[in-house]
Biopython code that builds the backbone (N, CA, C, O; Angstrom):
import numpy as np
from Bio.PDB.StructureBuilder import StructureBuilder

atoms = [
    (1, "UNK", "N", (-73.953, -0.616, -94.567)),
    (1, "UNK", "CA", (-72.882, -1.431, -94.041)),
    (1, "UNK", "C", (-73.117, -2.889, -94.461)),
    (1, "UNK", "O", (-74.173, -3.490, -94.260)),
    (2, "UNK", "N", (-72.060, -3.389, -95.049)),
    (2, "UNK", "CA", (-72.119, -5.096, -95.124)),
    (2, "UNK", "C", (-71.912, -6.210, -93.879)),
    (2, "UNK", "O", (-70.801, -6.535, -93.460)),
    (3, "UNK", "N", (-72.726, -6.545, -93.551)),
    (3, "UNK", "CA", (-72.206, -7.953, -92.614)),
    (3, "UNK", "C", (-72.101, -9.364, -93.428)),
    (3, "UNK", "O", (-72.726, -9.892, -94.349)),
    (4, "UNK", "N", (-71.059, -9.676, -92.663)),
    (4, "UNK", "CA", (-70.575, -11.323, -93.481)),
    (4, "UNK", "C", (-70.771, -11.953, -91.790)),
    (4, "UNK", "O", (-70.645, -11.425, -90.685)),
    (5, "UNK", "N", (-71.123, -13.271, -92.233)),
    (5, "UNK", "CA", (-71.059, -14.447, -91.147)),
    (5, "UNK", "C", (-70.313, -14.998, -91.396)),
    (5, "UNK", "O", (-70.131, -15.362, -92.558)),
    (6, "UNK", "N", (-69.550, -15.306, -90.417)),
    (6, "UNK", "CA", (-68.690, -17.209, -90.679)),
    (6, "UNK", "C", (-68.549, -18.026, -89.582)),
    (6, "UNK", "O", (-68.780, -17.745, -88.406)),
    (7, "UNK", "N", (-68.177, -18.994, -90.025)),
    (7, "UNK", "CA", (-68.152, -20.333, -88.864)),
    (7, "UNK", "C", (-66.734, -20.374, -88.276)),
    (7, "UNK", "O", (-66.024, -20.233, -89.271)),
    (8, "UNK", "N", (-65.901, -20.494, -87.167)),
    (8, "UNK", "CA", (-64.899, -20.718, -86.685)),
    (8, "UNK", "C", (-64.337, -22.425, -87.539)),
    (8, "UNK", "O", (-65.098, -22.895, -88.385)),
    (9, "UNK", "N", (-63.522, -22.889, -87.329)),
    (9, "UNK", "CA", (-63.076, -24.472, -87.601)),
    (9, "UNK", "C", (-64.066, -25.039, -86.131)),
    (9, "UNK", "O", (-64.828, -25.991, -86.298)),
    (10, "UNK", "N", (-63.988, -24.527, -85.070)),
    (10, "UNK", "CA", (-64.625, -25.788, -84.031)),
    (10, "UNK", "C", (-66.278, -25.180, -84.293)),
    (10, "UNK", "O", (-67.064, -25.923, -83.706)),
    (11, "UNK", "N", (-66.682, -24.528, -84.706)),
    (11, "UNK", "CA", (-68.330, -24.185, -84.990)),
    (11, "UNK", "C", (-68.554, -25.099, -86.023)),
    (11, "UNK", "O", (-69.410, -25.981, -85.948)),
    (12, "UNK", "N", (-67.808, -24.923, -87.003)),
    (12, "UNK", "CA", (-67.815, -26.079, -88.517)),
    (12, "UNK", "C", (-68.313, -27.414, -88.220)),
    (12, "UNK", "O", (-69.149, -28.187, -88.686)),
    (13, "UNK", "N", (-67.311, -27.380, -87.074)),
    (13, "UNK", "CA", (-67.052, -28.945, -86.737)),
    (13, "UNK", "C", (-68.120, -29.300, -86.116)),
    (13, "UNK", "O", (-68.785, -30.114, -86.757)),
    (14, "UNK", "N", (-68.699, -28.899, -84.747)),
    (14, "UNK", "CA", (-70.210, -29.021, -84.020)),
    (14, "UNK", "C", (-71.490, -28.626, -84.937)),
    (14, "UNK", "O", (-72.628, -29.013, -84.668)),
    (15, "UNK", "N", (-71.170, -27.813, -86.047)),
    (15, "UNK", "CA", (-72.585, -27.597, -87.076)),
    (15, "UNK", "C", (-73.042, -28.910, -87.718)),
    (15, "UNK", "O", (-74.160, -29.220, -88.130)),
    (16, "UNK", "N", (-71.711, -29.718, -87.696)),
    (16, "UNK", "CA", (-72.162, -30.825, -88.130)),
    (16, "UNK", "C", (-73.030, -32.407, -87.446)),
    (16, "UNK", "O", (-73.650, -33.387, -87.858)),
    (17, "UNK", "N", (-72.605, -31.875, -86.331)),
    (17, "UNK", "CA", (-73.958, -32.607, -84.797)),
    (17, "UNK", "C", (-74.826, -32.214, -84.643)),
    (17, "UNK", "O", (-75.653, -32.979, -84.148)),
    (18, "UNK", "N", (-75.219, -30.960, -84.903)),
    (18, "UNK", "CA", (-76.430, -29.931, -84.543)),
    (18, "UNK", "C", (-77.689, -30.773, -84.611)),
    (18, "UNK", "O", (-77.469, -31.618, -85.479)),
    (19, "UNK", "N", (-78.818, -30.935, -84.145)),
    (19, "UNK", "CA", (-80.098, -31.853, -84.694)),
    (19, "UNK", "C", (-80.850, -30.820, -85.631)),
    (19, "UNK", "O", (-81.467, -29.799, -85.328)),
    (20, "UNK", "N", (-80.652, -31.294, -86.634)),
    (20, "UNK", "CA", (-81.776, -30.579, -87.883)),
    (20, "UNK", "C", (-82.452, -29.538, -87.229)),
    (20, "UNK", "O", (-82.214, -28.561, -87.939)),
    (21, "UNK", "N", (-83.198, -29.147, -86.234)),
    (21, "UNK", "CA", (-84.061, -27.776, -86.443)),
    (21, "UNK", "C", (-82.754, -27.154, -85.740)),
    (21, "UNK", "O", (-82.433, -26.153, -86.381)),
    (22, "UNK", "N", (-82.023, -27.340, -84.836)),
    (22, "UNK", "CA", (-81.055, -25.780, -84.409)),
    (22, "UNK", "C", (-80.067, -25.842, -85.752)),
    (22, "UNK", "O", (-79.381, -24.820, -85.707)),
    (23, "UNK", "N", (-79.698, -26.678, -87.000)),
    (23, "UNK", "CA", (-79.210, -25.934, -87.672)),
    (23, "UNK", "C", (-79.835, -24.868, -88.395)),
    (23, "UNK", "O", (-79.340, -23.749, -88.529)),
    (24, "UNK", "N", (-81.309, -25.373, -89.016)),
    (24, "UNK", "CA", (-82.581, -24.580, -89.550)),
    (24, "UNK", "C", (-82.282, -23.072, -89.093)),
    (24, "UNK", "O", (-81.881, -22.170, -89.828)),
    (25, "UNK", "N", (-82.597, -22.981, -87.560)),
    (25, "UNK", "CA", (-82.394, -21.841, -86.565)),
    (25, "UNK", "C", (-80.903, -21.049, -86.505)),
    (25, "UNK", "O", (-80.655, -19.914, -86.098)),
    (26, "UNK", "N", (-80.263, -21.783, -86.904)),
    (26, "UNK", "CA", (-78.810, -20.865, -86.830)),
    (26, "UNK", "C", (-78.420, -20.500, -88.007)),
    (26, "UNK", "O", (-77.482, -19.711, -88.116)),
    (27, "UNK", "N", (-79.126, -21.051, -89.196)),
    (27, "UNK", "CA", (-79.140, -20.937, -90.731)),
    (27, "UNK", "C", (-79.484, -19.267, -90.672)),
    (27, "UNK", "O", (-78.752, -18.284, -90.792)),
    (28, "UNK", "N", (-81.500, -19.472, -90.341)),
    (28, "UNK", "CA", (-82.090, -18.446, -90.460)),
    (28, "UNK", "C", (-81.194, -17.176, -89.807)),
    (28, "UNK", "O", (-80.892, -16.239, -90.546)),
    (29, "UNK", "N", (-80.842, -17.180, -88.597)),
    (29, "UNK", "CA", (-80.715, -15.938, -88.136)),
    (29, "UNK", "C", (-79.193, -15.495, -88.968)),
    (29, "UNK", "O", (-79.034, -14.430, -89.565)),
    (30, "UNK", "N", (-78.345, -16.391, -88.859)),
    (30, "UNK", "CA", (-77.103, -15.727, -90.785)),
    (30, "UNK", "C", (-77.996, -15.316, -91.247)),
    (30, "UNK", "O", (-78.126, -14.139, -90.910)),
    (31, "UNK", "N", (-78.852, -15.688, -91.966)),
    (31, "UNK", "CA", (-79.602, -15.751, -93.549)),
    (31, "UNK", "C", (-80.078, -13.494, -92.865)),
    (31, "UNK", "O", (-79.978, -12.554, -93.654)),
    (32, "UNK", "N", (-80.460, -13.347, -91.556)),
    (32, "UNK", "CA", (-81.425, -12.350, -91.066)),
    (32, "UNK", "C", (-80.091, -10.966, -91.097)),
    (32, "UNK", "O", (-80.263, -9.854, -91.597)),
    (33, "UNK", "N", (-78.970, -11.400, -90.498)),
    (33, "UNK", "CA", (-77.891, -11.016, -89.967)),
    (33, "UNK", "C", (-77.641, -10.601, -91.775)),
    (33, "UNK", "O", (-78.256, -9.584, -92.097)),
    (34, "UNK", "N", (-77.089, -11.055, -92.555)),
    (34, "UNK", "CA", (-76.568, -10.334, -93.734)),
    (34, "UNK", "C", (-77.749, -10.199, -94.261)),
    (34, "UNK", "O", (-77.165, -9.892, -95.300)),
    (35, "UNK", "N", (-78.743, -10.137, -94.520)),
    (35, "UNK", "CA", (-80.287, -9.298, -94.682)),
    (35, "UNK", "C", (-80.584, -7.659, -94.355)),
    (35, "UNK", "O", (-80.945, -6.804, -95.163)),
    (36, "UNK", "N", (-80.344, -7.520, -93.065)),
    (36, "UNK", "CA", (-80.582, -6.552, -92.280)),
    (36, "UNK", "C", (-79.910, -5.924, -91.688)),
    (36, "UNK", "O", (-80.138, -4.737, -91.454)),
    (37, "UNK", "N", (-78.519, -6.795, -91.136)),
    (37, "UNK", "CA", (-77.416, -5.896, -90.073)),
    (37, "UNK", "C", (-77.444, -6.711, -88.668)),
    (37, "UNK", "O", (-78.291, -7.566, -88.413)),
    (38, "UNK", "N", (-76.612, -6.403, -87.975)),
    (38, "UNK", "CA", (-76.326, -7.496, -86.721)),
    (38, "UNK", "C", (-76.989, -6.131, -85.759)),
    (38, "UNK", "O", (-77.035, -6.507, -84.588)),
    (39, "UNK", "N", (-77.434, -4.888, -85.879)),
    (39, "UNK", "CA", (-78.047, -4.339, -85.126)),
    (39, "UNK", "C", (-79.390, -4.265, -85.091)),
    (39, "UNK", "O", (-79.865, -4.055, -83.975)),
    (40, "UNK", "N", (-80.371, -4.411, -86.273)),
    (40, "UNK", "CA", (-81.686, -4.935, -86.424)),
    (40, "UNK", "C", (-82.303, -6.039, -85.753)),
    (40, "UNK", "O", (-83.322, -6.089, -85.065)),
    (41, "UNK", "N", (-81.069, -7.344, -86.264)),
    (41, "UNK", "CA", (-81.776, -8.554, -85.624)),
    (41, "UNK", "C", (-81.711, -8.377, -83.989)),
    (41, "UNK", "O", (-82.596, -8.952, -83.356)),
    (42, "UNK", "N", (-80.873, -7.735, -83.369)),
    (42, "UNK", "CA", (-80.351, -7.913, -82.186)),
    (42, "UNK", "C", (-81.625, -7.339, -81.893)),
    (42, "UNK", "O", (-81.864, -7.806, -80.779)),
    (43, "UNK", "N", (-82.746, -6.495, -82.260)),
    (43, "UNK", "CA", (-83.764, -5.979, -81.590)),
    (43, "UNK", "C", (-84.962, -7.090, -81.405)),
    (43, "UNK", "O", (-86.071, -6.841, -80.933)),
    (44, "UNK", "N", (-84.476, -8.451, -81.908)),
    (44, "UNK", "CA", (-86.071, -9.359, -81.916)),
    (44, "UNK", "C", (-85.452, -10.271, -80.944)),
    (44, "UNK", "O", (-84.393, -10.897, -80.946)),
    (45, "UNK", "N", (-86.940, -10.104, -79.676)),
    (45, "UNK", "CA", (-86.415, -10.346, -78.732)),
    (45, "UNK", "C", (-86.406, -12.275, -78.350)),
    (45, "UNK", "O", (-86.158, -12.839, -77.285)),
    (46, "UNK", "N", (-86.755, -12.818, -79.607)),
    (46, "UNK", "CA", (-86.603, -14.376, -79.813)),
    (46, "UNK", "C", (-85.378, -14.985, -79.742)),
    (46, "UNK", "O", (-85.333, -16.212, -79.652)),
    (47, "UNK", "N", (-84.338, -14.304, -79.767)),
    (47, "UNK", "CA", (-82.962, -14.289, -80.002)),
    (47, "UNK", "C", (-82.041, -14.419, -78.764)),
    (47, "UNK", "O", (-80.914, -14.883, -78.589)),
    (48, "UNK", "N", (-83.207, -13.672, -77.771)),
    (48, "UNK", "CA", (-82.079, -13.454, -76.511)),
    (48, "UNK", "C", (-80.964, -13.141, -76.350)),
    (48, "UNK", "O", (-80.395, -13.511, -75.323)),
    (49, "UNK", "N", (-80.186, -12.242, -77.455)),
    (49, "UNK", "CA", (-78.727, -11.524, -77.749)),
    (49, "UNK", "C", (-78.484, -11.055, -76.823)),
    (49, "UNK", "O", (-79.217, -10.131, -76.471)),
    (50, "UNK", "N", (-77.348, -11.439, -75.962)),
    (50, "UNK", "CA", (-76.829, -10.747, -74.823)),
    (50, "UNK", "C", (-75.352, -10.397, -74.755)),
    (50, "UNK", "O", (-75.079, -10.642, -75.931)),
    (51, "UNK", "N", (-74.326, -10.040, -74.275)),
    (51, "UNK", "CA", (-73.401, -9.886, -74.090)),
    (51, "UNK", "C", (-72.730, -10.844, -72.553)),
    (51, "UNK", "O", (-73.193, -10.923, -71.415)),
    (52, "UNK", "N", (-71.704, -11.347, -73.064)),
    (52, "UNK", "CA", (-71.038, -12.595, -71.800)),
    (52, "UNK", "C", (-70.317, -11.567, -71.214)),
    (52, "UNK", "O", (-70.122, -10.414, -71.598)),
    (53, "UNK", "N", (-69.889, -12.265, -70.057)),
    (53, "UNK", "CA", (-69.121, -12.011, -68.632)),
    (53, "UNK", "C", (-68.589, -13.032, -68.532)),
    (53, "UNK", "O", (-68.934, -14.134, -68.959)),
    (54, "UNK", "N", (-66.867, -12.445, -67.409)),
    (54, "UNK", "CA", (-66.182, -13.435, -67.397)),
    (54, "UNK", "C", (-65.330, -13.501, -68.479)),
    (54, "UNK", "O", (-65.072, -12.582, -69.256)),
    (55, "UNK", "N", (-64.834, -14.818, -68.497)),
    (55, "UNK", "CA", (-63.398, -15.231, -69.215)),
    (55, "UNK", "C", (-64.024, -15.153, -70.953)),
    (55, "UNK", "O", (-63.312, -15.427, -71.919)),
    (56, "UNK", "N", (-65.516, -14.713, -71.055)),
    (56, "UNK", "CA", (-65.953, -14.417, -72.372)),
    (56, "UNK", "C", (-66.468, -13.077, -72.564)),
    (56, "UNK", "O", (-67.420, -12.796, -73.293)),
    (57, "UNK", "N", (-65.734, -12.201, -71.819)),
    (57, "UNK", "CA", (-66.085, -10.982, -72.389)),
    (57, "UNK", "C", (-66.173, -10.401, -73.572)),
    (57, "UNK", "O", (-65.203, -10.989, -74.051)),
    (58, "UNK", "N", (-66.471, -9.857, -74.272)),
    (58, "UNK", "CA", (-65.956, -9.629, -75.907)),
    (58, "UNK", "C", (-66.836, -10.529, -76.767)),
    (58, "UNK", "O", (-66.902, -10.494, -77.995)),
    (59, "UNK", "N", (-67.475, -11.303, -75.981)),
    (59, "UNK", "CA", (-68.327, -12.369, -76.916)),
    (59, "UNK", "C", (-69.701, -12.129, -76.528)),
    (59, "UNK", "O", (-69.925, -11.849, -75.350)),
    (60, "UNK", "N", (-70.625, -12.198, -77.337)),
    (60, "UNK", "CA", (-71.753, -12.498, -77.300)),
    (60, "UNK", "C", (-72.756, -14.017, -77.619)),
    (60, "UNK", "O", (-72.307, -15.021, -78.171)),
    (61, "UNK", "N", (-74.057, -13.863, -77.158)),
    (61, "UNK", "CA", (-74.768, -15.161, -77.217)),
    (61, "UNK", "C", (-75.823, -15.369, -77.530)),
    (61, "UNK", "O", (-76.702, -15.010, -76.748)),
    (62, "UNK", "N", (-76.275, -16.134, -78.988)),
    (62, "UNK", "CA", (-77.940, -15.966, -79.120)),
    (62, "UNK", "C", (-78.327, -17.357, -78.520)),
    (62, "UNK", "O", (-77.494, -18.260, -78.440)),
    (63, "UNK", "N", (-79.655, -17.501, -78.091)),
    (63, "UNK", "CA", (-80.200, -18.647, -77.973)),
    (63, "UNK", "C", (-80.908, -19.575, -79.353)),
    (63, "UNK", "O", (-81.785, -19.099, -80.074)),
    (64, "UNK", "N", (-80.630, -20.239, -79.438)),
    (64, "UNK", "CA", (-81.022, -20.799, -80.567)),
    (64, "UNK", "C", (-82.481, -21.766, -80.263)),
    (64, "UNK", "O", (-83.308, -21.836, -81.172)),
    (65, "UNK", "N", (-82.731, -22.476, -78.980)),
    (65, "UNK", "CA", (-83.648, -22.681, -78.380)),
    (65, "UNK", "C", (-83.471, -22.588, -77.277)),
    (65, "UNK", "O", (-82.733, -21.746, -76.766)),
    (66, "UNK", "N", (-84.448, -23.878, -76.374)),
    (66, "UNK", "CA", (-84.151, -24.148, -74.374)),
    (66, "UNK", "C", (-82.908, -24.366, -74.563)),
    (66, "UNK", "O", (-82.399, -23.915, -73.537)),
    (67, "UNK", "N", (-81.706, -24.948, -75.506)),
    (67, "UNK", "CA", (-80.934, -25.706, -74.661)),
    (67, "UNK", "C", (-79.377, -25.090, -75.344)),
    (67, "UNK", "O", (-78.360, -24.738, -74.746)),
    (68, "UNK", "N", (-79.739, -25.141, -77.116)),
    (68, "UNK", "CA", (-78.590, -24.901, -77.387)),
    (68, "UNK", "C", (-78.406, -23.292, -77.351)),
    (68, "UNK", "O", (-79.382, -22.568, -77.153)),
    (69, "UNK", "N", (-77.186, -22.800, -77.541)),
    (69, "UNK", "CA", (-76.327, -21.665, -77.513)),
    (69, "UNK", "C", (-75.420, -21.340, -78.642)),
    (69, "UNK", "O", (-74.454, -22.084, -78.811)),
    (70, "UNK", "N", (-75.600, -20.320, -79.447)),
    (70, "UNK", "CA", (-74.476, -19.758, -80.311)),
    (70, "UNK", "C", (-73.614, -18.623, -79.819)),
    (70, "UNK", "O", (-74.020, -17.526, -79.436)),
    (71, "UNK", "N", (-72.277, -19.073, -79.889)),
    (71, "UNK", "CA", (-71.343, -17.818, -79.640)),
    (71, "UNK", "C", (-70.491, -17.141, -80.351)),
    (71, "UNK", "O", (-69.449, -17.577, -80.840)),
    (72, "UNK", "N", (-70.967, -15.928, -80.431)),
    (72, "UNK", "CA", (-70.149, -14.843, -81.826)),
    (72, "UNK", "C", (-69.351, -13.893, -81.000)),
    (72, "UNK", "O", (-69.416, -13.630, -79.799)),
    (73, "UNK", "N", (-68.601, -13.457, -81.926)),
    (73, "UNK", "CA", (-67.818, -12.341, -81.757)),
    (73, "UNK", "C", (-68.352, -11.255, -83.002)),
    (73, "UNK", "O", (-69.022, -11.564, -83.987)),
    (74, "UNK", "N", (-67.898, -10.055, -82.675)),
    (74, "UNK", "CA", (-67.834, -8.997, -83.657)),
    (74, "UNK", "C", (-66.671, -8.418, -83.754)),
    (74, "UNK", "O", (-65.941, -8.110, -82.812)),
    (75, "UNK", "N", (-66.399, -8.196, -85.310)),
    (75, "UNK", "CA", (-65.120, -7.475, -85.695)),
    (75, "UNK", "C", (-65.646, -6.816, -86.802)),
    (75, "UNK", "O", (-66.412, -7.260, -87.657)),
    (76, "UNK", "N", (-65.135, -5.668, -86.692)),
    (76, "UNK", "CA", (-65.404, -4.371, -87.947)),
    (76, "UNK", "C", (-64.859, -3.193, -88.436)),
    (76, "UNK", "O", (-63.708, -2.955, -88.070)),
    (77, "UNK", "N", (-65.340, -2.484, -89.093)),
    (77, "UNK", "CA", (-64.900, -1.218, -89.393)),
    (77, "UNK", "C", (-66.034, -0.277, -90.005)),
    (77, "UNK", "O", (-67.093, -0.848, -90.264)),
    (78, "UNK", "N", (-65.982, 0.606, -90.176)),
    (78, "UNK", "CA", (-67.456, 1.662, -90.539)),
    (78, "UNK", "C", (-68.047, 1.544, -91.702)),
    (78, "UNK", "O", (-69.062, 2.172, -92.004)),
    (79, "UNK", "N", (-67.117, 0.264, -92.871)),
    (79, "UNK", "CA", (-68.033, -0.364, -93.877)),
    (79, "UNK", "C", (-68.087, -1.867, -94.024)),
    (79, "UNK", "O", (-68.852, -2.362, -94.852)),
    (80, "UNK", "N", (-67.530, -2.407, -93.476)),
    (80, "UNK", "CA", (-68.206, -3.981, -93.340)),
    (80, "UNK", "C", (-67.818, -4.361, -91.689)),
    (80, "UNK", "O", (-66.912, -3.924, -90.979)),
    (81, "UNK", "N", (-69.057, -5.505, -91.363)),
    (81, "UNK", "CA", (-68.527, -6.137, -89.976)),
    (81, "UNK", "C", (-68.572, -7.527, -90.151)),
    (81, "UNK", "O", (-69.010, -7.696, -91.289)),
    (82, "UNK", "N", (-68.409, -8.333, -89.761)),
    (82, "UNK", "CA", (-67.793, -9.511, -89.612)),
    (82, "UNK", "C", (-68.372, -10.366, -88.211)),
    (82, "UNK", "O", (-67.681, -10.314, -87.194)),
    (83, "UNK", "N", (-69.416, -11.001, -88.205)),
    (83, "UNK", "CA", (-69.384, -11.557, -87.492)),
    (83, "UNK", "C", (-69.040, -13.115, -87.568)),
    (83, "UNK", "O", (-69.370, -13.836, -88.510)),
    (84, "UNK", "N", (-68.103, -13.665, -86.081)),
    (84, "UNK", "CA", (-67.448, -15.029, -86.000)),
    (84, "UNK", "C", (-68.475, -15.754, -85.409)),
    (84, "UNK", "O", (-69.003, -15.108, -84.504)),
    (85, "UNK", "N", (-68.794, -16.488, -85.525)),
    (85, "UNK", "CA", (-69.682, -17.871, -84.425)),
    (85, "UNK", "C", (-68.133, -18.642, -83.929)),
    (85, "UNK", "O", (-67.476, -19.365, -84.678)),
    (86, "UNK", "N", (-67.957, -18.480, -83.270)),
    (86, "UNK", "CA", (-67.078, -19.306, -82.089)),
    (86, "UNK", "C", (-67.218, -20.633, -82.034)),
    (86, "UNK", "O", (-66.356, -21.425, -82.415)),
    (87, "UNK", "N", (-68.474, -20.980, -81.487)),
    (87, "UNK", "CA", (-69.102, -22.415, -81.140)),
    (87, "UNK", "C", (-70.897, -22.542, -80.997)),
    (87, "UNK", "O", (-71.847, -21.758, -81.020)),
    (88, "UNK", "N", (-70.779, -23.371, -80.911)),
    (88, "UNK", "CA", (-72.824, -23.945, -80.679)),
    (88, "UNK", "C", (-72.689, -25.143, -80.290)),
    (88, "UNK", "O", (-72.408, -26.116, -80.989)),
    (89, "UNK", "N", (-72.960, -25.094, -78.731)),
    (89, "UNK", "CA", (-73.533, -26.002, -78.205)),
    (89, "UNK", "C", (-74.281, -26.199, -77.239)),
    (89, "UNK", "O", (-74.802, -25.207, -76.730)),
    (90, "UNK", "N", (-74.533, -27.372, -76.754)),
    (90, "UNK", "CA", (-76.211, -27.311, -75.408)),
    (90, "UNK", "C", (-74.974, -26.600, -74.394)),
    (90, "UNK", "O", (-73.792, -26.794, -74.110)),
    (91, "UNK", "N", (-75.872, -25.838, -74.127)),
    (91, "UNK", "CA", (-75.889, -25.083, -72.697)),
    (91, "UNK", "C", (-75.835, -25.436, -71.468)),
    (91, "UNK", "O", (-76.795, -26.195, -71.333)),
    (92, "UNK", "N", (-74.934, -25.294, -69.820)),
    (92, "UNK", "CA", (-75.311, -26.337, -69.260)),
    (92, "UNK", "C", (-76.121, -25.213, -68.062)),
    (92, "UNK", "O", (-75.891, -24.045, -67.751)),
    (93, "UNK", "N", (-77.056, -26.132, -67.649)),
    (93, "UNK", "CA", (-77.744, -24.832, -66.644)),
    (93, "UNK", "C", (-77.665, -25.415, -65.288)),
    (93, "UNK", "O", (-78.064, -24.774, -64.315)),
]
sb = StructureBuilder()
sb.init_structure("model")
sb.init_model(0)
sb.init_chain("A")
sb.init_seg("    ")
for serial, (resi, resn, name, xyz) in enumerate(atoms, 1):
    if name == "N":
        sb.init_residue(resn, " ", resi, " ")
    sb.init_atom(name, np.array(xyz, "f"), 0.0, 1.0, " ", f" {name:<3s}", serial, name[0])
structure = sb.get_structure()
C-alpha cells in the first residue's frame, strides 16, 4: 500500500512558526509514515497516536513533544491512503 502525506493550507501556514526541532519531528515521522505505512509507525509508542473525541472525531493526534500537537485525518482505499495533517499547534492543558 502507498501512503502520501500532506499539509492542509492552515498546517502550511503554522509549519511555518513551528520552532526548528518540532518541524525536524514532524518532518521525520512523514519521512517514517511513507517509509513504512501509517500502521507501523502507529506501533512506536514515542508518538502517542491516539484517536480524538468530541467535535474531532474522525481525527487523530501525534505528539510531537510536551507541548506541541499534530492533527491528521485518514482517507483511503485498499491501494493508497492519504494522510491530511489538519493543524500543529501547542496544546493547551
Amino acid at each position: 500500500m502507498v501512503t502520501k502525506v500532506m499539509l492542509s493550507k492552515l498546517a502550511r501556514k503554522q509549519f511555518e512558526w513551528l520552532p526548528g526541532h518540532i518541524k525536524i519531528k514532524l518532518t521525520a515521522w512523514v519521512e517514517e509514515i511513507e517509509s513504512v505505512g501509517i500502521s507501523e509507525v502507529r506501533k512506536i509508542p514515542g508518538h502517542h497516536d491516539e484517536p480524538l473525541k468530541g467535535d474531532r472525531f474522525g481525527q487523530r493526534s501525534i505528539r510531537l513533544n510536551r507541548s506541541y500537537r499534530a492533527i491528521y485525518i485518514l482517507k483511503g482505499n485498499n491501494h493508497l491512503e492519504f494522510i491530511v495533517i489538519e493543524e500543529v499547534h501547542k496544546h493547551d492543558y
